[in-house]
DSSP file (Angstrom, degrees, kcal/mol; ACC not computed):
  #  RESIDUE AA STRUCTURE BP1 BP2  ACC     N-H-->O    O-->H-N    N-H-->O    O-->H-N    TCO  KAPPA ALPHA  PHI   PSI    X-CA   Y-CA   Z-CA
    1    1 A X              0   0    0      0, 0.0   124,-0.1     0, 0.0    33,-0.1   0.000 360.0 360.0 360.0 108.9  104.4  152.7   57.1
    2    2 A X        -     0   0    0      1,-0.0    33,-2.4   125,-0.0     2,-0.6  -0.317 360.0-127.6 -85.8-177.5  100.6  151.2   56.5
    3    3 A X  E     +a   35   0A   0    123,-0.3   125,-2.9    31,-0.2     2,-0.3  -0.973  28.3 177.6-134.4  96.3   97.8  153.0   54.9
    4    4 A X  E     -ab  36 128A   0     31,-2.9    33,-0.8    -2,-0.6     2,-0.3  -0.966  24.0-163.9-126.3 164.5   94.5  153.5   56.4
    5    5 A X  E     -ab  37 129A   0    123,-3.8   125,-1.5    -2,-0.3     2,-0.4  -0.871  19.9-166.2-116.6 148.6   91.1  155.2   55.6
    6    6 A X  E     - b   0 130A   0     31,-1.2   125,-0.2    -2,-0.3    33,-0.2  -0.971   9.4-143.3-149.6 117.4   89.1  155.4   58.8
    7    7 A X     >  -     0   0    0    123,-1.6     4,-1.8    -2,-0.4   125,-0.1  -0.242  46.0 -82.8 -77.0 159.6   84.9  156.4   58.5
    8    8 A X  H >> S+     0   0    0      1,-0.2     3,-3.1     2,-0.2     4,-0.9   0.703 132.1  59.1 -50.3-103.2   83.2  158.7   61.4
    9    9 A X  H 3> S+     0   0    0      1,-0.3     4,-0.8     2,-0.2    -1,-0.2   0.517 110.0  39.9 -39.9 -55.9   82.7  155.6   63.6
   10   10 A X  H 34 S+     0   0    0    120,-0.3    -1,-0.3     1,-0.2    -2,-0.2   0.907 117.5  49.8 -41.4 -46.7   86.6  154.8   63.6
   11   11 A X  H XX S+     0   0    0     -3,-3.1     3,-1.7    -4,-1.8     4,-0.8   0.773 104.4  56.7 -82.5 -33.7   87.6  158.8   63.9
   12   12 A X  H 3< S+     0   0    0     -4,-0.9     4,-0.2     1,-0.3    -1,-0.2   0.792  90.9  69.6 -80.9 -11.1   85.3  159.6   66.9
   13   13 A X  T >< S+     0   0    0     -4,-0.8     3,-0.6    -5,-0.2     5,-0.3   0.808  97.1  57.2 -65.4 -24.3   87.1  156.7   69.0
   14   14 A X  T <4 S+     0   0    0     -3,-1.7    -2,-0.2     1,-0.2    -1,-0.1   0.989 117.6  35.3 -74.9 -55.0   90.3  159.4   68.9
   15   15 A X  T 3< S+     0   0    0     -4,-0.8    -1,-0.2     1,-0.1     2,-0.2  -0.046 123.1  32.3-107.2  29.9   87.9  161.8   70.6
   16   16 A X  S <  S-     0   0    0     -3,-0.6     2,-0.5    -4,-0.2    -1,-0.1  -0.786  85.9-113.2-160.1 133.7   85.6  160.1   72.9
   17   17 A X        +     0   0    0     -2,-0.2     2,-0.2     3,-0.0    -3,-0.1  -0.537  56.4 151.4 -95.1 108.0   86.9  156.6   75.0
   18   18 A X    >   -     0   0    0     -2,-0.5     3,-2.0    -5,-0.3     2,-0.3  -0.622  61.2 -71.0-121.3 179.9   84.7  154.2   73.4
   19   19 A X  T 3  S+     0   0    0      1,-0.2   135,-0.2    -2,-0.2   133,-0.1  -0.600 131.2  31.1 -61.4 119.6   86.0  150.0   73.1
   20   20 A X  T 3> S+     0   0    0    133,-0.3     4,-2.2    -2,-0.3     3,-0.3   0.302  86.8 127.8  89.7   6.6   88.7  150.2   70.5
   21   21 A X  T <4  +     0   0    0     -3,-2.0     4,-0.5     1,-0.3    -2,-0.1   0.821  66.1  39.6 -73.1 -37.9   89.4  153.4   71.7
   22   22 A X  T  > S+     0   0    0      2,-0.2     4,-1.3     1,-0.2    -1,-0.3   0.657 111.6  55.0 -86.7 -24.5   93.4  153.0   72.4
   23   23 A X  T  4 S+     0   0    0    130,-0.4    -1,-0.2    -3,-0.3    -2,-0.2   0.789 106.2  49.4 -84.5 -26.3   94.4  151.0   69.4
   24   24 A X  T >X S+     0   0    0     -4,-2.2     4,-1.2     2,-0.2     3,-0.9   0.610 108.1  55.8 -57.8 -24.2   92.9  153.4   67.1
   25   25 A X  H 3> S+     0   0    0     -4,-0.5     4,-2.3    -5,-0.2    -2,-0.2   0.821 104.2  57.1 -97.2 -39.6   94.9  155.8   69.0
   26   26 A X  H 3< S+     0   0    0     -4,-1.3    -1,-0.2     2,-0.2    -2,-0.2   0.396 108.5  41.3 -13.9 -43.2   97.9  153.7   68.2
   27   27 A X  H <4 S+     0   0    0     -3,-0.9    -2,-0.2     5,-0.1    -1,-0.2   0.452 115.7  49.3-120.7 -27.7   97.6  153.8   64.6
   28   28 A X  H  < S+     0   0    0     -4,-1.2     5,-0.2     4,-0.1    -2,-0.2   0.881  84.8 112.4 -81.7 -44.2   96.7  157.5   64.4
   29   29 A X  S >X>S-     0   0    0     -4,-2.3     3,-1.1     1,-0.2     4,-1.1   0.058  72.3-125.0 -66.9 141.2   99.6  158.5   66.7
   30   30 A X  T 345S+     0   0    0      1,-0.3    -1,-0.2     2,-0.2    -3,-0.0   0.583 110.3  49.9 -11.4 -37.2  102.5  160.7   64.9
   31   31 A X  T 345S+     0   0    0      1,-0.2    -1,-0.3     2,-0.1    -2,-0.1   0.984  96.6  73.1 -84.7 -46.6  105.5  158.5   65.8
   32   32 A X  T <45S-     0   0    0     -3,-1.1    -2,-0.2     1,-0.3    -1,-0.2   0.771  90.4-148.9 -74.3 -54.3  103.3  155.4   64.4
   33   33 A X  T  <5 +     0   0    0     -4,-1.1    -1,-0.3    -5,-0.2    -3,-0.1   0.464  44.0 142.9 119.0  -6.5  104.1  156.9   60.4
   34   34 A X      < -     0   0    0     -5,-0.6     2,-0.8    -7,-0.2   -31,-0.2  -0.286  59.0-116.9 -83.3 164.0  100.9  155.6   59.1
   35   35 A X  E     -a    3   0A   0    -33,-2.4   -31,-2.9    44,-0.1     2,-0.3  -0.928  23.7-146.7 -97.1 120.7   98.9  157.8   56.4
   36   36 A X  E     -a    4   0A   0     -2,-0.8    44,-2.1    42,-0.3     2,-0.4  -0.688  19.2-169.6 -84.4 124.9   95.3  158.7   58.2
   37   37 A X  E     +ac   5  80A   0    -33,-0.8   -31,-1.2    -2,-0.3     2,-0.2  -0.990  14.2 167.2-133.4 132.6   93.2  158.6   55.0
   38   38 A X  E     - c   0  81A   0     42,-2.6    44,-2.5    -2,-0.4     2,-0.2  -0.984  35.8-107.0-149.4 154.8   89.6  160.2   55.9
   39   39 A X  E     - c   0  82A   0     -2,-0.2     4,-0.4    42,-0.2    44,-0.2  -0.541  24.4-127.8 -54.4 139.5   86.4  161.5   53.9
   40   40 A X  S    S+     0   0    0     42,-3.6    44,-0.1     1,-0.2    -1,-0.1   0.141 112.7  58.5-101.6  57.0   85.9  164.9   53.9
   41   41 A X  S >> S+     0   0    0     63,-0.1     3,-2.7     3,-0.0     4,-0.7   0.679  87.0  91.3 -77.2 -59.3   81.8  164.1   55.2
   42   42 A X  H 3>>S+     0   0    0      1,-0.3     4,-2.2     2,-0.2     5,-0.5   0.612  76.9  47.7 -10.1 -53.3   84.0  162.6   57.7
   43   43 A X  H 345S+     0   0    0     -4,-0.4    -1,-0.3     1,-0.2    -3,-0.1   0.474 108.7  54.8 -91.1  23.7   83.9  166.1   59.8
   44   44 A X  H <>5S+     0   0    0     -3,-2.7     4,-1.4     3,-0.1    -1,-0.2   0.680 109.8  40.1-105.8 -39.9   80.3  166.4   59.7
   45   45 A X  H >X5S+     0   0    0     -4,-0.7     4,-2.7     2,-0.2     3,-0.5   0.948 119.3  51.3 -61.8 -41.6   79.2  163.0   61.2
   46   46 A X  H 3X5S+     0   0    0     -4,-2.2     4,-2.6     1,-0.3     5,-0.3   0.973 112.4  43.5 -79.5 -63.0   82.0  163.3   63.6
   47   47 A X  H 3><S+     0   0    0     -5,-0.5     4,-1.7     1,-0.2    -1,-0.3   0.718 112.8  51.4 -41.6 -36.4   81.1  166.5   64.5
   48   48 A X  H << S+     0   0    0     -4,-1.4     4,-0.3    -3,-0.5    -2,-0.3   0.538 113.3  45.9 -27.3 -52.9   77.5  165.6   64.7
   49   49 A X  H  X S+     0   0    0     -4,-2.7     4,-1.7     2,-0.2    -2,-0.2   0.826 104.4  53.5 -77.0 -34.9   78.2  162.7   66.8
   50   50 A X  H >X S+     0   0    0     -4,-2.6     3,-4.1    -5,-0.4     4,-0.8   0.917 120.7  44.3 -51.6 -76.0   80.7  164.3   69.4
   51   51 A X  H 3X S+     0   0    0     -4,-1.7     4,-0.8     1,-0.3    -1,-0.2   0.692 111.7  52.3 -52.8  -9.0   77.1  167.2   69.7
   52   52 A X  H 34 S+     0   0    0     -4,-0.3    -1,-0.3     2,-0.2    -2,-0.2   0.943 111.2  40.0 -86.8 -23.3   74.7  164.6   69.8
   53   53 A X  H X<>S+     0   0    0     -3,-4.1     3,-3.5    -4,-1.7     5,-1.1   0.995 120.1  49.7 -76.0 -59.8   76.3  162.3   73.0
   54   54 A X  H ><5S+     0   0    0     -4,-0.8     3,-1.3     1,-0.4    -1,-0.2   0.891 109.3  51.6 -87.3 -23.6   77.1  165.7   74.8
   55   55 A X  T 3<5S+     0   0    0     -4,-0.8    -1,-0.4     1,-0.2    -2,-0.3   0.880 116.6  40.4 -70.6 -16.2   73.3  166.9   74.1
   56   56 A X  T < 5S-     0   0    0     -3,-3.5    -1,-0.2    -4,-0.1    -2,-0.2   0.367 120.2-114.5-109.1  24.3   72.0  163.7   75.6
   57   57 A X  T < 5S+     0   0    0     -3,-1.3    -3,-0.2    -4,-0.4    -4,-0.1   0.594  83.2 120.9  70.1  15.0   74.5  163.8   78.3
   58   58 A X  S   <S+     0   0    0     -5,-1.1     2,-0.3    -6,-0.1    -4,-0.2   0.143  84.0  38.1 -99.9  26.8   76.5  160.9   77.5
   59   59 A X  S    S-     0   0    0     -6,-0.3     2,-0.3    -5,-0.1    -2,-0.2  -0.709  94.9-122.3-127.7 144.1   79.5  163.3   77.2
   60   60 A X    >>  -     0   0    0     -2,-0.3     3,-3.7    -3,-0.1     4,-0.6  -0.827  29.6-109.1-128.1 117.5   79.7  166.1   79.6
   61   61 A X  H 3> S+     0   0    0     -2,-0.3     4,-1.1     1,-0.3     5,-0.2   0.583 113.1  46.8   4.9 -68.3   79.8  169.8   77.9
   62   62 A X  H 3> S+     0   0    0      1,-0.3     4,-1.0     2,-0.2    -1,-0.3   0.798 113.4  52.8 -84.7 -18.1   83.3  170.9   78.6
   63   63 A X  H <> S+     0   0    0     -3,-3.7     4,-3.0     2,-0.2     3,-0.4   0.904 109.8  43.1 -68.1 -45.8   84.4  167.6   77.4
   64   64 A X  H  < S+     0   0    0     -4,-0.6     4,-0.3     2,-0.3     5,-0.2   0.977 112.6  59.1  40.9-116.5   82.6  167.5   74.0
   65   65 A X  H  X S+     0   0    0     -4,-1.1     4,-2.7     1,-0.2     5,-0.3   0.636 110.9  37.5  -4.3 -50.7   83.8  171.2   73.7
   66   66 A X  H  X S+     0   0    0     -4,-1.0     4,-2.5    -3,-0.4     5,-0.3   0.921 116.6  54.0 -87.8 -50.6   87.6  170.3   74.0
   67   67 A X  H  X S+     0   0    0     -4,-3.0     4,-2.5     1,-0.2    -2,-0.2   0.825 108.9  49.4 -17.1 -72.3   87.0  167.1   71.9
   68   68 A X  H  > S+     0   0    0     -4,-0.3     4,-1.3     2,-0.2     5,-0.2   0.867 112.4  47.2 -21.9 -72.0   85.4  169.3   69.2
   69   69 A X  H >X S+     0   0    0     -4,-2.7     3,-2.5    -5,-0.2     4,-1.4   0.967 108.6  55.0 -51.9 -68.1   88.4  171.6   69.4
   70   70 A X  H 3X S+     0   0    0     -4,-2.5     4,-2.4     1,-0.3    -2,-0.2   0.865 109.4  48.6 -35.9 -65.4   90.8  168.7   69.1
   71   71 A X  H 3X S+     0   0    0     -4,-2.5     4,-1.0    -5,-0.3    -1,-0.3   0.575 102.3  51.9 -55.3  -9.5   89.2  167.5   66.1
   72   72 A X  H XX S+     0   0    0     -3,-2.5     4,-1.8    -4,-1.3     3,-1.3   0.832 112.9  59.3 -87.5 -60.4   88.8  170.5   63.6
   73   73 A X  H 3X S+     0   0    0     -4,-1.4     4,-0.9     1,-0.3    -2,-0.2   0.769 107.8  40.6 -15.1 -70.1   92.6  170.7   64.6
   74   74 A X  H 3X>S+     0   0    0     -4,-2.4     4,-1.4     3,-0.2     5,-1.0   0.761 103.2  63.6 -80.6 -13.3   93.2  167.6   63.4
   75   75 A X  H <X5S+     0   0    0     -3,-1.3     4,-0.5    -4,-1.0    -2,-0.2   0.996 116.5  43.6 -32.5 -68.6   90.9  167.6   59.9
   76   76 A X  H  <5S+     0   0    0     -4,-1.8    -2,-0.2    -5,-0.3    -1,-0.2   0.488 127.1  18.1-103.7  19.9   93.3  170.2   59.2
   77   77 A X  H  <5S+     0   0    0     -4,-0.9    -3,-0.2    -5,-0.5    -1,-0.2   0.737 122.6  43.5-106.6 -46.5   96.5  169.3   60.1
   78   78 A X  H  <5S+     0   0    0     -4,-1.4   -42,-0.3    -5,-0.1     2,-0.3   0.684  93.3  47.8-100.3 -44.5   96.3  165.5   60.5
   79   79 A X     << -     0   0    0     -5,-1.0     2,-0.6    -4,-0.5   -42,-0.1  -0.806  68.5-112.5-112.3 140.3   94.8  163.7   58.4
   80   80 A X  E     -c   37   0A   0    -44,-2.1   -42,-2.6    -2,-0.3     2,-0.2  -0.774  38.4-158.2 -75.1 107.3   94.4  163.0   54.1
   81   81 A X  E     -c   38   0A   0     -2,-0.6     2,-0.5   -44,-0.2   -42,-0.2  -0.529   7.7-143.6 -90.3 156.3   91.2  163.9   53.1
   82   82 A X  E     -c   39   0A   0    -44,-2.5   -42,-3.6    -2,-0.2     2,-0.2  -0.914  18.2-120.8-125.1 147.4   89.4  162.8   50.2
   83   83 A X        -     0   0    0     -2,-0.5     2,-0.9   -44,-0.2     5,-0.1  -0.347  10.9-133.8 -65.9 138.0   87.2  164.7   48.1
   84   84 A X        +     0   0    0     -2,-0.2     2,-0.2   -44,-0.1    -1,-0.1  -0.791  44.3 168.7 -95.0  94.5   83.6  163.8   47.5
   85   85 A X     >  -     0   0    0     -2,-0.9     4,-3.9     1,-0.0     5,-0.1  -0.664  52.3-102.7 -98.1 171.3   83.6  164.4   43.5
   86   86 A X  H  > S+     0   0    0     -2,-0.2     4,-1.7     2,-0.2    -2,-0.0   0.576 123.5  56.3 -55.1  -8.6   80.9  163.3   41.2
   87   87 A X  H  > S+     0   0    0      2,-0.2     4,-3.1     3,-0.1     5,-0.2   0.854 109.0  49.7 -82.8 -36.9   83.0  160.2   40.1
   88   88 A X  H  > S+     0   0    0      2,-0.3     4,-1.9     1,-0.2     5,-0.4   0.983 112.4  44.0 -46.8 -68.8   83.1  159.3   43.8
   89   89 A X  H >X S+     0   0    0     -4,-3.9     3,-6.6     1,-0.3     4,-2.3   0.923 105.4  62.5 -48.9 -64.5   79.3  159.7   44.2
   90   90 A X  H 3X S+     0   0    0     -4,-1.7     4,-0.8     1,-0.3    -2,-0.3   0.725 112.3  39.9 -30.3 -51.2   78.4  157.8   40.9
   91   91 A X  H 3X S+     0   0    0     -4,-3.1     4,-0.7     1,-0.2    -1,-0.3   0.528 109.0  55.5 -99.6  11.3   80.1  154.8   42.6
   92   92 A X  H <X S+     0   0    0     -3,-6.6     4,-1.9    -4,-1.9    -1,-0.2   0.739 109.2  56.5 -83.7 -26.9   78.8  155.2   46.1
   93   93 A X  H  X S+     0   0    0     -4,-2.3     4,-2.0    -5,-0.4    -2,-0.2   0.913 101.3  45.8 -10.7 -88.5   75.9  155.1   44.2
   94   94 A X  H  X S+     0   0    0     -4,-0.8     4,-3.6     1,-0.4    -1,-0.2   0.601 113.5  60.1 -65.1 -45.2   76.5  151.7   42.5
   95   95 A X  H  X S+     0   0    0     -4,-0.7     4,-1.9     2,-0.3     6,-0.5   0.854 101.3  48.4 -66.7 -40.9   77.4  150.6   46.3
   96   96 A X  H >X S+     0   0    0     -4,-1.9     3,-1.3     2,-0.2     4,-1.1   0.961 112.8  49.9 -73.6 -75.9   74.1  151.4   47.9
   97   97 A X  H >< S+     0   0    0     -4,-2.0     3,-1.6     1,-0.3    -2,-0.3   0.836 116.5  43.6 -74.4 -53.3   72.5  149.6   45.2
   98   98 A X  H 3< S+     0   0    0     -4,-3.6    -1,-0.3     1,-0.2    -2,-0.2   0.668 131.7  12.0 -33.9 -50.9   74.7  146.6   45.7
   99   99 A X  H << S-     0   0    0     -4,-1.9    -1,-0.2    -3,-1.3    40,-0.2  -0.137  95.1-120.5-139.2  31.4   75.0  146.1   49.0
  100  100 A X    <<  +     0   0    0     -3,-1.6    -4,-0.2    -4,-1.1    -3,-0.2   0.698  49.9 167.4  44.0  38.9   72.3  148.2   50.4
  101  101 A X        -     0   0    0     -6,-0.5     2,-0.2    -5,-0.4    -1,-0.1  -0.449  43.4 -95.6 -93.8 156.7   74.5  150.4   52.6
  102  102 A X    >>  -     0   0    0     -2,-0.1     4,-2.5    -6,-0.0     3,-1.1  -0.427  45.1 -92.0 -57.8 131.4   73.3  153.3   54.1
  103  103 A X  H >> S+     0   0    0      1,-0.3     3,-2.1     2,-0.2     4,-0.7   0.777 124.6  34.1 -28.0 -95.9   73.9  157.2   52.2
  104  104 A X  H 3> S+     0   0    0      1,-0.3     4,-2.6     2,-0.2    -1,-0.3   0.687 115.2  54.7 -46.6 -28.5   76.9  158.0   53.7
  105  105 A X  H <> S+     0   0    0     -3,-1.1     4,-2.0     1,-0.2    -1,-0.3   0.781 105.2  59.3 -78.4 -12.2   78.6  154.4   54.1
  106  106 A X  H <X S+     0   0    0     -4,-2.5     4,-0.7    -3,-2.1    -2,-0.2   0.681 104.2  46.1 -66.0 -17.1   78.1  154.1   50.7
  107  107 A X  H  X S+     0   0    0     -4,-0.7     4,-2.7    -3,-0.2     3,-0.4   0.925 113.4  53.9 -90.4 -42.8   80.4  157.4   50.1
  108  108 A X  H  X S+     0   0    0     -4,-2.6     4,-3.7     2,-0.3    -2,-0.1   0.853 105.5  48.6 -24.6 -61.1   82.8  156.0   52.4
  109  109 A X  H  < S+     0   0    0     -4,-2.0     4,-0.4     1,-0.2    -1,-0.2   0.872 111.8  53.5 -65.4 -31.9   83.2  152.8   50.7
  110  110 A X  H >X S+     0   0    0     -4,-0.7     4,-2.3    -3,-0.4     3,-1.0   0.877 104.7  46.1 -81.4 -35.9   83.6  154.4   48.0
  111  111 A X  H 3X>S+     0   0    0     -4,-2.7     4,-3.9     2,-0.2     5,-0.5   0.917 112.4  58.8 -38.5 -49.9   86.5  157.1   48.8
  112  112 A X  H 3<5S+     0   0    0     -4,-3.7     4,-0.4    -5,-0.2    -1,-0.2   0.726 102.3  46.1 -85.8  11.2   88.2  154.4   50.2
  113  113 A X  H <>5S+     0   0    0     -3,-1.0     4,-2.9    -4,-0.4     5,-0.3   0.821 112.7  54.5 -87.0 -47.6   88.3  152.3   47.2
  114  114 A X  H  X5S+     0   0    0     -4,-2.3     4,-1.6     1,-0.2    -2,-0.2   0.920 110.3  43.0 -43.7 -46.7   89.4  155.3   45.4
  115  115 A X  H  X5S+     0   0    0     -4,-3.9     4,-5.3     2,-0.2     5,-0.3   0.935 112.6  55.5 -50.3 -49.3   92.2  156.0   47.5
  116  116 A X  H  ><S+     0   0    0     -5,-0.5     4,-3.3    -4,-0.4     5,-0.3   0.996 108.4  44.6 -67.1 -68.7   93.0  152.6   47.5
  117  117 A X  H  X S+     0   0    0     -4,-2.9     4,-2.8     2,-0.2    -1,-0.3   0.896 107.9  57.8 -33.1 -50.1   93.2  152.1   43.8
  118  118 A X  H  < S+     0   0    0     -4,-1.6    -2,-0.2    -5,-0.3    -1,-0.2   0.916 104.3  50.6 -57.5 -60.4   95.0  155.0   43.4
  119  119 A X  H >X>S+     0   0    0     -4,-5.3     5,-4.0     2,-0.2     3,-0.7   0.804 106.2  56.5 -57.7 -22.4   97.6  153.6   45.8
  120  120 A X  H ><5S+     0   0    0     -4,-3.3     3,-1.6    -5,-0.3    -2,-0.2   0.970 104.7  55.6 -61.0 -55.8   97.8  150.2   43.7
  121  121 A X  T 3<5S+     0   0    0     -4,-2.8    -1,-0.2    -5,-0.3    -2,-0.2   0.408 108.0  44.7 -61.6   8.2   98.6  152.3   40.7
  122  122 A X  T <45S-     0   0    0     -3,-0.7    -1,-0.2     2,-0.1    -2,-0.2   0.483 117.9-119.2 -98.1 -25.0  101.5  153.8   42.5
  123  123 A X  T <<5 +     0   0    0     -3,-1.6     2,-0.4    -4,-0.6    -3,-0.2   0.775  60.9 152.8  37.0  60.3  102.2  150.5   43.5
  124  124 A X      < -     0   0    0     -5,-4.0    -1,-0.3     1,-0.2    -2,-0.1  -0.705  54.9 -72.2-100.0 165.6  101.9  151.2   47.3
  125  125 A X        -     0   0    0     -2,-0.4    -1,-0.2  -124,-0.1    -3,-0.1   0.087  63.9 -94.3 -38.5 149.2  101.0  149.1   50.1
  126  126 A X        -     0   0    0     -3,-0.1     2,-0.3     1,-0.1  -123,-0.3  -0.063  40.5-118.5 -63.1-177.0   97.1  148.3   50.2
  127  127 A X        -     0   0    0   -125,-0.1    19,-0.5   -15,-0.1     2,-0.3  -0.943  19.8-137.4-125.9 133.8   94.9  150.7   52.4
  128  128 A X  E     -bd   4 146A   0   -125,-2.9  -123,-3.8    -2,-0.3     2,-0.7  -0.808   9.8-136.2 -91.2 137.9   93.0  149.3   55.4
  129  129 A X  E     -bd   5 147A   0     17,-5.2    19,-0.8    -2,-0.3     2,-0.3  -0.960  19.6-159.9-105.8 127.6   89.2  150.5   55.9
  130  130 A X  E     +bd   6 148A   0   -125,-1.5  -123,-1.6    -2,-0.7     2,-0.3  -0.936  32.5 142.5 -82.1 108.5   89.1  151.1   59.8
  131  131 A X        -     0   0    0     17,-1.6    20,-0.2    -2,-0.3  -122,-0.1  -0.901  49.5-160.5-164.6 121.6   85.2  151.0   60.7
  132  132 A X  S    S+     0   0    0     -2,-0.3     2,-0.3    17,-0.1     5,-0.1   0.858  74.8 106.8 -87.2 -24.8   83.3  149.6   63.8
  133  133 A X     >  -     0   0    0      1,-0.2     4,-0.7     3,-0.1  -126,-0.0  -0.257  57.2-166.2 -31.8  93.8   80.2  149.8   61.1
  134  134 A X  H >> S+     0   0    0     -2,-0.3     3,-3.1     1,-0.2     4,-1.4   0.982  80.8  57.7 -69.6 -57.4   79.6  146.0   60.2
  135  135 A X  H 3> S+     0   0    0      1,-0.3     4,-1.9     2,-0.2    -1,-0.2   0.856 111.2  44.7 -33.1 -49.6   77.3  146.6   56.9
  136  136 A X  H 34 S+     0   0    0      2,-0.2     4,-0.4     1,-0.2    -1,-0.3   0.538 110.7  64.3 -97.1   5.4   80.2  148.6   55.5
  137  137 A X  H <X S+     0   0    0     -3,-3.1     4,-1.0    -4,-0.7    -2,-0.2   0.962 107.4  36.7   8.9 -96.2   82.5  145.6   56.8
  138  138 A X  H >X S+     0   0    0     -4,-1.4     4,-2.2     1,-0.3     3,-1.1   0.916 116.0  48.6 -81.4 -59.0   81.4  143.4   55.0
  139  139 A X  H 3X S+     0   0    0     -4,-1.9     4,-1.3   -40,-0.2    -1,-0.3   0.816 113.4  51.0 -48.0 -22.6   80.7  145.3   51.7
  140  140 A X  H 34>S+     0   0    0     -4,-0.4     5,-1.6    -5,-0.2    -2,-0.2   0.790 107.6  50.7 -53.0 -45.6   84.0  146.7   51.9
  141  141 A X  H X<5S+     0   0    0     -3,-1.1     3,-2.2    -4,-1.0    -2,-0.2   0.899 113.6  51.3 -70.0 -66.1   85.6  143.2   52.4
  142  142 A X  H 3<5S+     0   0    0     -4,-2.2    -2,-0.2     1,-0.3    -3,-0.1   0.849  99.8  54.2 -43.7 -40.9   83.5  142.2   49.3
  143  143 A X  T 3<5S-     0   0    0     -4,-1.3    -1,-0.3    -5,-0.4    -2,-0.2   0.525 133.5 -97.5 -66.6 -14.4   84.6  144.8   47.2
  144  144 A X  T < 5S+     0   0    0     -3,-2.2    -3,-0.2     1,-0.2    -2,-0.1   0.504  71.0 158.2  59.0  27.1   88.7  143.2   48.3
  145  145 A X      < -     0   0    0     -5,-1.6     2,-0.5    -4,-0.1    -1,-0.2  -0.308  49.0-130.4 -38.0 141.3   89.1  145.9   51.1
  146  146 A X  E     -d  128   0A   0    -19,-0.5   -17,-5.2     2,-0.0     2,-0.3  -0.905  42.5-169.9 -96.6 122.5   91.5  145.0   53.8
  147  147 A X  E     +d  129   0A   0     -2,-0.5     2,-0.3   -19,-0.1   -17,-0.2  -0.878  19.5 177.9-121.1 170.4   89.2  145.8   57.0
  148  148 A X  E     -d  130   0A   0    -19,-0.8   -17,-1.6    -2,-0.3     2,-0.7  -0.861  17.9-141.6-151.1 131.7   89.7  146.1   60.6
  149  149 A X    >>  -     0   0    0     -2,-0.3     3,-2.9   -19,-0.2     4,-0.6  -0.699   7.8-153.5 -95.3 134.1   87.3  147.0   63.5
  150  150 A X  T 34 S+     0   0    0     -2,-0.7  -127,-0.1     1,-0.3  -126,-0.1   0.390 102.6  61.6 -65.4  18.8   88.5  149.0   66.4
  151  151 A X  T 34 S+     0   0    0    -20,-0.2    -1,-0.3  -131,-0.1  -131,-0.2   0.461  92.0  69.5-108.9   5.7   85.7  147.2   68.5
  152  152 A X  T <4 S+     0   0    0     -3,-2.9     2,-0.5     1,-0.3    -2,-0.2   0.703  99.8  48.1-105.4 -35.8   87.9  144.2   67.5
  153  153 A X     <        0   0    0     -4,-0.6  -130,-0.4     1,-0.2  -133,-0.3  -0.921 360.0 360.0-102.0  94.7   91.0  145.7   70.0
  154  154 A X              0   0    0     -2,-0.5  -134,-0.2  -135,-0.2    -1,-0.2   0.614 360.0 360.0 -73.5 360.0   89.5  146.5   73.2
């Protein structure tokens, strides 16, 4: 049983068939066993993106709509979410200034180092960051992140 944290770019492949879309689907599914590790921004970008494709018509309404549905479902059944606390910000901080990431991939990289620590001190299996996002890649990978992109499995 692996361990991954998966950013909006990763999550939104489960609810719209983008390139990586089936291997993600893979890793998420029930039988697989894995721990789905997600920010909880996570359901506002995701959300945000599902409404933005079907308002410019690269998703079609009713699809969008069941998408939509599908995902609050899973926020709050399916997946461990991690809390955005102020220690959390302080080092997404520290990450933007480091490696110039963008607001929100900086809170990402930083939940999933927390998580990820947290599982070292348990002495569990590492956590993979799942992210088609290259910038938060490669700082993530710097930071000693296991990464993987779902654009990586078409």
């Amino acid at each position: 049983m692996a361990a991954y944290f998966f950013d909006s770019s990763a999550v939104v492949k489960l609810y719209v068939s983008e390139i990586g879309t089936a291997w993600v689907l893979s890793l998420t599914a029930p039988t697989a066993g894995h721990f789905i590790y997600v920010a909880h921004i996570t359901g506002v970008e995701v959300v945000s993106a599902i409404s933005r494709q079907a308002r410019h018509g690269a998703l079609a309404p009713t699809d969008a709509a069941t998408a939509l549905m599908q995902f609050h479902h899973d926020f709050t059944h399916q997946y461990h979410t991690v809390d955005i606390t102020f220690v959390l910000i302080a080092r997404a901080m520290a990450l933007a200034e480091t490696h110039a990431l963008r607001g929100y991939d900086a809170v990402q990289c930083a939940a999933a180092l927390v998580i990820h620590s947290y599982r070292q001190t348990l002495g569990m299996p590492p956590l993979t960051l799942v992210s088609a996002d290259a910038a938060l890649n490669a700082a993530a990978a710097v930071e000693r992140l296991q990464v993987d992109n779902p654009n990586a499995h078409p």
